[in-house]
C-alpha positions as CSV (number, residue, x, y, z in Angstrom):
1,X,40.7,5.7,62.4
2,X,44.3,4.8,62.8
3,X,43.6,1.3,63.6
4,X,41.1,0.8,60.6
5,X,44.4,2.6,58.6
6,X,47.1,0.0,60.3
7,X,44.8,-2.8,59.4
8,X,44.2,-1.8,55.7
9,X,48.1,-1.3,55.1
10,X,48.8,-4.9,56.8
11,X,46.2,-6.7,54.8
12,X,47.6,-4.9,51.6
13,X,51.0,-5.9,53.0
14,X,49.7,-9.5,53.4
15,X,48.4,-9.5,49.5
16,X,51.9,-8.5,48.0
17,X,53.6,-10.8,50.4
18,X,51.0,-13.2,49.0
19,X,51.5,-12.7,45.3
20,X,55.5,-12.9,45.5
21,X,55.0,-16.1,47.2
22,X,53.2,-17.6,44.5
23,X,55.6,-16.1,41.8
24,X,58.2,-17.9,43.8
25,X,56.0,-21.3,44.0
26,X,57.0,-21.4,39.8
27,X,60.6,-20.3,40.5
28,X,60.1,-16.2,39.0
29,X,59.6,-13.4,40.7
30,X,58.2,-10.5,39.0
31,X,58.9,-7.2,41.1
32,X,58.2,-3.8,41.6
33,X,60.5,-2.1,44.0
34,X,57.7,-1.3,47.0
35,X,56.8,-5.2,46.1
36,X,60.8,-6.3,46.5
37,X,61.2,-4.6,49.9
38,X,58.3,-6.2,51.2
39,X,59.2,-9.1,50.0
40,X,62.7,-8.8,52.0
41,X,61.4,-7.9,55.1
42,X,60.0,-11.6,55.2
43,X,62.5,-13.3,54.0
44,X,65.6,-11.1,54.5
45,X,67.8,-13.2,56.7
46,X,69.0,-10.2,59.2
47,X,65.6,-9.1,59.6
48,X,64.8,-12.5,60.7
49,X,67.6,-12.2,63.3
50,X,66.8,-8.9,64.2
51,X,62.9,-10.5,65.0
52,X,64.5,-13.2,66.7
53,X,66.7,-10.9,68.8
54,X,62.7,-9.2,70.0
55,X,61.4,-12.0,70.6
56,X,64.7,-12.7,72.9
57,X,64.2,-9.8,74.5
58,X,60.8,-10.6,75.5
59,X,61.7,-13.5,76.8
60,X,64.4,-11.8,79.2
61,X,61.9,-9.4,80.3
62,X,59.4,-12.1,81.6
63,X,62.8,-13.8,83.2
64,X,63.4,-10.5,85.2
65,X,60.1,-10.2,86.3
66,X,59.3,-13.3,87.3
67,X,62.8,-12.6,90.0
68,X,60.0,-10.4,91.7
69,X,57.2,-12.9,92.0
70,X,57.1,-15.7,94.5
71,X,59.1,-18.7,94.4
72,X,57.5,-22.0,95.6
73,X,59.7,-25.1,95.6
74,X,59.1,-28.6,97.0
75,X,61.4,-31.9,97.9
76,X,61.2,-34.8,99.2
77,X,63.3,-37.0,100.6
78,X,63.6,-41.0,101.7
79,X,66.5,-42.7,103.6
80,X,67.6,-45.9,104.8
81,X,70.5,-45.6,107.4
82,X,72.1,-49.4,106.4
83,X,74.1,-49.1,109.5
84,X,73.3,-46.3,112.4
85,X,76.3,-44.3,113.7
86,X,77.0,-44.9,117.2
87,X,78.8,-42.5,120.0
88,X,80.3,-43.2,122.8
89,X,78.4,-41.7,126.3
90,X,79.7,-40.8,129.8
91,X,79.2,-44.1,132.0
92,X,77.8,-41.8,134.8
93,X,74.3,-41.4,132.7
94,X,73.8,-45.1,133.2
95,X,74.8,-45.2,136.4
96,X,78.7,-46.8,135.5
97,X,80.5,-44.1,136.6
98,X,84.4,-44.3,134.8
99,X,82.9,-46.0,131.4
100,X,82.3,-44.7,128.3
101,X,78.7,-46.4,126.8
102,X,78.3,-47.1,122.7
103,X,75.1,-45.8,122.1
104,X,73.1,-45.9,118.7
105,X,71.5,-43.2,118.0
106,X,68.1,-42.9,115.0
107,X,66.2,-44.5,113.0
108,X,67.1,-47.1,110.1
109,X,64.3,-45.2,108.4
110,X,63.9,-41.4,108.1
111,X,61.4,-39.7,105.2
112,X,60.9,-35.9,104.9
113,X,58.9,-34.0,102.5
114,X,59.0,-29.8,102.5
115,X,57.7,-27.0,101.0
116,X,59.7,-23.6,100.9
117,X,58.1,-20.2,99.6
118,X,59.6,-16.7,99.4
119,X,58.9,-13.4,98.1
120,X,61.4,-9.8,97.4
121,X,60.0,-7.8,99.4
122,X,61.8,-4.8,98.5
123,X,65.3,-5.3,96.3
124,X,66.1,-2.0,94.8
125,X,68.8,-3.5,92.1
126,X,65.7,-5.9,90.4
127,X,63.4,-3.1,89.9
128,X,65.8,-1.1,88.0
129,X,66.6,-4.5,86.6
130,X,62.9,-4.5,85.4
131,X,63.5,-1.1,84.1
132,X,66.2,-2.0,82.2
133,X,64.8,-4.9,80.6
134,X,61.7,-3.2,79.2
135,X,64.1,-0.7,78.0
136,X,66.2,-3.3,75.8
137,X,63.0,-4.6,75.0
138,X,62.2,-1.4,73.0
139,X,65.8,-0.9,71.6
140,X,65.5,-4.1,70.0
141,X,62.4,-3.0,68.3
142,X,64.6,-0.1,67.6
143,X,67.3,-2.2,66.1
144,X,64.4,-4.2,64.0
145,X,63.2,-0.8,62.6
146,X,66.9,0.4,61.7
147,X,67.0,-2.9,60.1
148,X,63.9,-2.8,57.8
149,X,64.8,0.8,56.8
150,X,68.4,-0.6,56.1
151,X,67.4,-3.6,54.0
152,X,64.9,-1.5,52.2
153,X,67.9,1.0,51.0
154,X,70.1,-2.2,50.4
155,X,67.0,-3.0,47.7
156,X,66.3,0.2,46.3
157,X,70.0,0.3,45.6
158,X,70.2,-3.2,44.1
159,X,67.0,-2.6,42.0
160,X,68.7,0.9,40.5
161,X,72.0,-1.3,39.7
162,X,70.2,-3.8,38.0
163,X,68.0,-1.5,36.0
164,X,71.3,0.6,35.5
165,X,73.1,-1.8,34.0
166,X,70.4,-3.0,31.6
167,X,69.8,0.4,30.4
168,X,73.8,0.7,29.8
169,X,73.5,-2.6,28.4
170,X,70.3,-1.0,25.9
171,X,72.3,1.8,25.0
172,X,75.2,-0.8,23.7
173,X,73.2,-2.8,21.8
174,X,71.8,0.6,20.2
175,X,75.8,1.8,19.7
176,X,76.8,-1.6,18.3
177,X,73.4,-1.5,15.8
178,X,74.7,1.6,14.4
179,X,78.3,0.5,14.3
180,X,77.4,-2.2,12.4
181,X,75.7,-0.6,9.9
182,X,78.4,1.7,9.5
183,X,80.8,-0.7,9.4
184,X,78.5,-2.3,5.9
185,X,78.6,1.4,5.1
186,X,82.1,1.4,5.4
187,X,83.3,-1.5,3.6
188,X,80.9,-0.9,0.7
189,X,83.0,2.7,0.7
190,X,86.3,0.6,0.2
191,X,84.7,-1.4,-2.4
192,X,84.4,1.8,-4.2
193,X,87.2,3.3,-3.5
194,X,86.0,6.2,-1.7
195,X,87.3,4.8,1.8
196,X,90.7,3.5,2.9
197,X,91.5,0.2,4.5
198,X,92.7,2.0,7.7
199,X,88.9,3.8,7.9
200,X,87.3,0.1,7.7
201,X,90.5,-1.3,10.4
202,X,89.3,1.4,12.3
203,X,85.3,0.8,12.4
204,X,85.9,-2.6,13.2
205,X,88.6,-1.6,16.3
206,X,85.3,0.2,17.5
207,X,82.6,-2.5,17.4
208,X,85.0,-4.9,18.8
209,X,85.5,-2.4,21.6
210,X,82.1,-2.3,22.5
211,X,81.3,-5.6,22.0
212,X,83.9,-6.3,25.2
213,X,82.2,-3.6,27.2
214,X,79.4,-5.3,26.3
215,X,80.1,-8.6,27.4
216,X,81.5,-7.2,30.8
217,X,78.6,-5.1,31.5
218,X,77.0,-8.5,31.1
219,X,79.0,-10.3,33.7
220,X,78.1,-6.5,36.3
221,X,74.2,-7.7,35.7
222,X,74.4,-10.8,36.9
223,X,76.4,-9.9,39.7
224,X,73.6,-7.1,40.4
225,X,71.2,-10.1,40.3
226,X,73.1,-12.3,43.1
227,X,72.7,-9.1,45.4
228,X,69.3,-8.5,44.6
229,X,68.7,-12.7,45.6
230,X,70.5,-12.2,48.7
231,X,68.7,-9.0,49.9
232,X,65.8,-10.5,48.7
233,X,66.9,-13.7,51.3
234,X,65.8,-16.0,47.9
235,X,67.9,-19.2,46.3
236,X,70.7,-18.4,43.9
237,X,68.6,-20.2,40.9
238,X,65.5,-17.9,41.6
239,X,64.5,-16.0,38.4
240,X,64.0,-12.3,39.1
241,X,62.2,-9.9,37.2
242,X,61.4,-6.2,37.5
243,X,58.9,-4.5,36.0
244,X,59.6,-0.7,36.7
245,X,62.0,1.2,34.8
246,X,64.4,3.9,35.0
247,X,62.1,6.5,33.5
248,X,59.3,5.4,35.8
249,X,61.2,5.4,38.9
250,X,62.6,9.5,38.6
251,X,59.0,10.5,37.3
252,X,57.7,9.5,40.6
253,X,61.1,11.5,41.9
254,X,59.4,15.4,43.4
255,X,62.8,17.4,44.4
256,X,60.4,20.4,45.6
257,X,58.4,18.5,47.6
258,X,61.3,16.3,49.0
259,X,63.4,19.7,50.0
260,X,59.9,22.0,51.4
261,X,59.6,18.4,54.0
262,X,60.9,19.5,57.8
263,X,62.9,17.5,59.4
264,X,62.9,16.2,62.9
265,X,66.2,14.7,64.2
266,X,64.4,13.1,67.1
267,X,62.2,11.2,65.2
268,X,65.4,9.5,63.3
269,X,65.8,6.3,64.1
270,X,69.7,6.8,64.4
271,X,68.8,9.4,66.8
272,X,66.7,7.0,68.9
273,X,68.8,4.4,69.4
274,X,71.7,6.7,70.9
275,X,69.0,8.3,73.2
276,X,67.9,4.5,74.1
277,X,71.6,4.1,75.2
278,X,71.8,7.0,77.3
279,X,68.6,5.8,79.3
280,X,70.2,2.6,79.5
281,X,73.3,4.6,81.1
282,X,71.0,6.5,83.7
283,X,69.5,3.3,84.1
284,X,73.2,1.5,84.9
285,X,74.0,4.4,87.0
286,X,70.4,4.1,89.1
287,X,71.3,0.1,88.8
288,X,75.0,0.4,91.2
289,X,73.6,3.5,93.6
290,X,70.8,1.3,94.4
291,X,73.1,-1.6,95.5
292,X,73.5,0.2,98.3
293,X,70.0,0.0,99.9
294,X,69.1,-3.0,101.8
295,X,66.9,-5.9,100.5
296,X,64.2,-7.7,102.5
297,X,62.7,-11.1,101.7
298,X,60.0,-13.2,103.3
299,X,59.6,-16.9,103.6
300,X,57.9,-19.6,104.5
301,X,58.6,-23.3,104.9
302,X,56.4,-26.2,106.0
303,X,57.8,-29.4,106.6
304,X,56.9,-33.6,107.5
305,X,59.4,-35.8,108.9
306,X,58.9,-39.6,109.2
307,X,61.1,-41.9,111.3
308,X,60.7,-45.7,112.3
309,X,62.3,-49.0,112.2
310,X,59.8,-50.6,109.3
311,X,59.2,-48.5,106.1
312,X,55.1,-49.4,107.1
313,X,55.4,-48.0,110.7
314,X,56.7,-44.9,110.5
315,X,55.8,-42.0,113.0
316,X,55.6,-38.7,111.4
317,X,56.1,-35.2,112.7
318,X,55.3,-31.4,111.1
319,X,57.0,-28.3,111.0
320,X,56.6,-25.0,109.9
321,X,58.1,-21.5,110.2
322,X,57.7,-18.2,108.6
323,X,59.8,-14.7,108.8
324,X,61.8,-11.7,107.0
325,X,65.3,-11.3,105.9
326,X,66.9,-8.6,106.1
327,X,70.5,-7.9,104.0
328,X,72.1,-5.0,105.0
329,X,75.3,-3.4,102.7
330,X,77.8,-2.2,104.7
331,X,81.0,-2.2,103.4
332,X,82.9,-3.2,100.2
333,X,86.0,-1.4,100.1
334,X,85.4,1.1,97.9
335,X,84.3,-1.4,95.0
336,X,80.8,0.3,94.7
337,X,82.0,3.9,94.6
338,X,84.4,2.7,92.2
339,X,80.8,1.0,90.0
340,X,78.9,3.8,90.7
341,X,81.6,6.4,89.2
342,X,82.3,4.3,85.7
343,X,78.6,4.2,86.0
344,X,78.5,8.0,85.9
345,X,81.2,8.7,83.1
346,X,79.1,6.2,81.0
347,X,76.6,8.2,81.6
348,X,78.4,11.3,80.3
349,X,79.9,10.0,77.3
350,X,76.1,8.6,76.4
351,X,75.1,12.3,76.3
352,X,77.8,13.5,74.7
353,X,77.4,11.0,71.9
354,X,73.5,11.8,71.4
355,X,74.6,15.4,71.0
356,X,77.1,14.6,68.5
357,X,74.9,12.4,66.5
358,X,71.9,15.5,66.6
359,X,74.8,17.5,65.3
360,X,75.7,14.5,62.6
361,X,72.3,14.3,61.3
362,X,71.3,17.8,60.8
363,X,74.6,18.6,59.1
364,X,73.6,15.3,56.8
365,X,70.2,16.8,56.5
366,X,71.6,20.0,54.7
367,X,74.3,17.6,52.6
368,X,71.3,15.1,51.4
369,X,69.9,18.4,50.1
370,X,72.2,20.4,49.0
371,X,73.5,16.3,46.8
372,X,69.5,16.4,45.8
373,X,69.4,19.6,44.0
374,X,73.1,18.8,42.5
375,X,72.2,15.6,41.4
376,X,68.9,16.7,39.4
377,X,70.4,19.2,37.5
378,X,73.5,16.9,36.6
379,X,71.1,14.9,35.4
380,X,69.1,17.2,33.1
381,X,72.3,18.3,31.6
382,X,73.6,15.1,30.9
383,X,70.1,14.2,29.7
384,X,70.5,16.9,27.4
385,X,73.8,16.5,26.5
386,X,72.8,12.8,24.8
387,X,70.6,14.6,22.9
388,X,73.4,16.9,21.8
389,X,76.4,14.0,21.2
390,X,73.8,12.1,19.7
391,X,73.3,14.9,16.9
392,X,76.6,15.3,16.8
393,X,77.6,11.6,16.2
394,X,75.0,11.2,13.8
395,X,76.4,14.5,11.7
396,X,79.6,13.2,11.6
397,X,78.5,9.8,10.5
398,X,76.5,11.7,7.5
399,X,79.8,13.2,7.0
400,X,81.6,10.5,7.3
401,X,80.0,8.4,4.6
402,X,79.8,11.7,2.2
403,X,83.7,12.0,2.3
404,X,83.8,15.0,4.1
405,X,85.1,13.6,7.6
406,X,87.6,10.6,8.1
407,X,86.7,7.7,9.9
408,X,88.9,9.5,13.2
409,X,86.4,12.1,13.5
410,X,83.9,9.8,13.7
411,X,85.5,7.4,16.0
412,X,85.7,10.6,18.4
413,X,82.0,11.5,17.8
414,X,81.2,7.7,18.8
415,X,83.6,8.3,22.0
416,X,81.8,11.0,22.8
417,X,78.2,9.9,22.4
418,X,79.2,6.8,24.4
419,X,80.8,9.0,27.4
420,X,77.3,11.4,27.5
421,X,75.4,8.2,27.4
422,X,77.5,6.6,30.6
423,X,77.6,10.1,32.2
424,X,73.3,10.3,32.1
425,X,73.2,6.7,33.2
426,X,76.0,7.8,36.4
427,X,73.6,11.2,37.2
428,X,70.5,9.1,36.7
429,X,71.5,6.5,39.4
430,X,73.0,9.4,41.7
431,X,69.7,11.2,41.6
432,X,67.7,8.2,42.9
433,X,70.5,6.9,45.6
434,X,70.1,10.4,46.8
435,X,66.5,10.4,46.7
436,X,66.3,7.3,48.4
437,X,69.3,8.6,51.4
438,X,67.5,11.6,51.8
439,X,64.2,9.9,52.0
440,X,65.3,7.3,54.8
441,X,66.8,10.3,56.7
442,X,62.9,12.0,56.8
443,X,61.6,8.5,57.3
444,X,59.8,8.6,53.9
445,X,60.5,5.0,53.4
């Protein structure tokens, strides 16, 4: 059942993956925000390191295990002495007693070929090599996971700042619509005398106010764009559009269900990586005290020499041996006590940081709660206190254009309305980072 499960999930993973693709063929992409952090783990350019770095460590596990399987090598080799070396002999072998005789000595010729093979028989430092190997081969996968949940907070929070800003950027365009039609309002007042210069001075100080904000907020989306391109590992001129919104995004927001979920520090990924390095510790530790222990190897060699006068006529001869090594460690001067000690404060400080980081994230468990609860009720107030400055402002304005408040009041009320409209956009954006932290933290995402 959880194979058919895995399989469904990766061929709907494949579809999305497929769909962006061919939004990005025409230079657009149209994006929810479970679509854009799929999209990024393809194309994000430090998950694609982070893959590499697993396929590395594949590739150094195979290399440490292959130290344990035979090794067969062959050579060859072919010579042709130009000019033999000669000695000189006691005359008494050659019966001239008191001489010394120059005597030549091989072949002009001499040809070998040879084939060695050995085998670890037992090398206690390789197996815990072995060990250690398949253990970086998992924290790598570890580091790949951190990764993925790390590029898919770096999205979520991109996607908020982008819809963020537009919906800052909607409520300007809103505020200037009504400040221009109470600037009309405002002059046709003057016209009649029932408003001063300085209220119309005034009215148009205000619109021109916004209209700067306006034109910066501008600049902050297209900045949010860029960082949404380069999480999303896509070229600078791609075309991005999203197509959830604000409103959709903290429907689908449950703070009841998100605070009644347990939490399990050892499934954390944080958590896991600090308990990989302590068994990488133990490991190092096992590593130098078994440095001590002898190592035994076994070999084998066969061997063909030729030797002779003519290339053509040469007279060939075998040779073979086989037999065990045996390396003993006796002494070092104190340099492997001195390993195996470092070895076993590394190990210490590896358990005390796995206890400080258990510590860490359950007091971050109750914070991401505690900022969850605060942050939805910030933003129903402020969502209700728009509704109130809007009231408010539009009260005044009616006031403002019956003679009965002057154009200060009203710039106020405007101030005001502007600053709860900013404040719900600041508490809407903290609620849905904090979903999102808290949500990586119970590996929700």
């Amino acid at each position: 059942m959880k194979r058919k499960f895995l399989f469904a999930a990766a061929f709907f993973a494949l579809l999305t993956v497929s769909k962006v693709n061919a939004q990005q063929e025409s230079n657009e992409l149209k994006l929810s925000l479970k679509e854009a952090q799929d999209y990024a783990l393809v194309h994000n350019k430090m998950i694609i390191n982070a893959r590499s770095d697993v396929q590395a460590s594949k590739a150094a596990l195979w290399e440490t295990i292959s130290s344990a399987l035979p090794q067969v090598n062959a050579s060859a080799s072919f010579t042709d002495n130009l000019k033999l070396m000669t000695t000189l002999l006691p005359g008494e072998f050659f019966g001239q007693p008191g001489t010394k005789i120059p005597v030549t000595f091989g072949s002009q010729f001499n040809s070998s070929a040879a084939v060695d093979a050995s085998l670890l028989i037992f090398n206690a430092p390789l197996y815990v090599g072995i060990e250690t190997t398949k253990l970086a081969q998992k924290l790598s996968q570890q580091g790949l996971q951190k990764s993925e949940l790390d590029t898919k907070e770096s999205v979520s929070s991109a996607y908020f700042l982008i819809l963020v800003s537009e919906k800052s950027l909607e409520l300007l365009d809103g505020n200037i619509a009504d400040l221009i039609e109470t600037l009309k309002s405002t002059k046709a007042m003057f016209s009649a005398g029932m408003a001063e210069s300085t209220d119309v001075d005034q009215m148009v100080s205000n619109l021109n106010m916004v209209e700067n904000n306006r034109s910066s907020l501008e600049r902050t989306i297209e900045l949010n764009y860029n960082i949404m391109r380069f999480q999303l590992g896509v070229p600078a001129n791609t075309k991005i559009s999203l197509t959830e919104t604000l409103e959709s995004l903290t429907d689908k927001i449950n703070v009841e269900a998100l605070l009644s979920q347990d939490f399990d520090h050892t499934q954390n990924i944080e958590y896991k990586l600090v308990e990989g390095q302590e068994m990488m510790s133990s490991l190092m530790l096992k590593s130098q005290k078994a440095s001590v222990l002898p190592t035994l190897a076994g070999f084998y060699n066969y061997g063909t020499n030729g030797m002779g006068d003519k290339v053509g006529d040469l007279r060939w001869f075998q040779n073979s041996m086989a037999g065990l090594s045996l390396s003993v460690p006796i002494m070092a001067s104190g340099q492997r006590y001195a390993r195996i000690k470092q070895a076993q404060i590394n190990l210490e400080k590896a358990k005390t940081t796995k206890s400080m980081v258990a510590e860490q994230l359950l007091l971050q468990e109750k914070q991401l709660r505690y900022n969850l609860v605060n942050a939805n009720l910030q933003y129903l107030s402020q969502m209700e206190n728009v509704e109130v400055s809007k009231r408010v402002y539009a009260s005044t304005e009616n006031k403002f254009r019956q003679g009965m408040a002057s154009s200060l009041d009203l710039t106020q009320a405007n101030s005001l309305y502007l600053q709860a409209e900013n404040n719900y956009v600041t508490a809407l954006m903290n609620l849905l980072q904090t979903k999102v932290a808290l949500d990586k933290l119970l590996n929700n995402m």
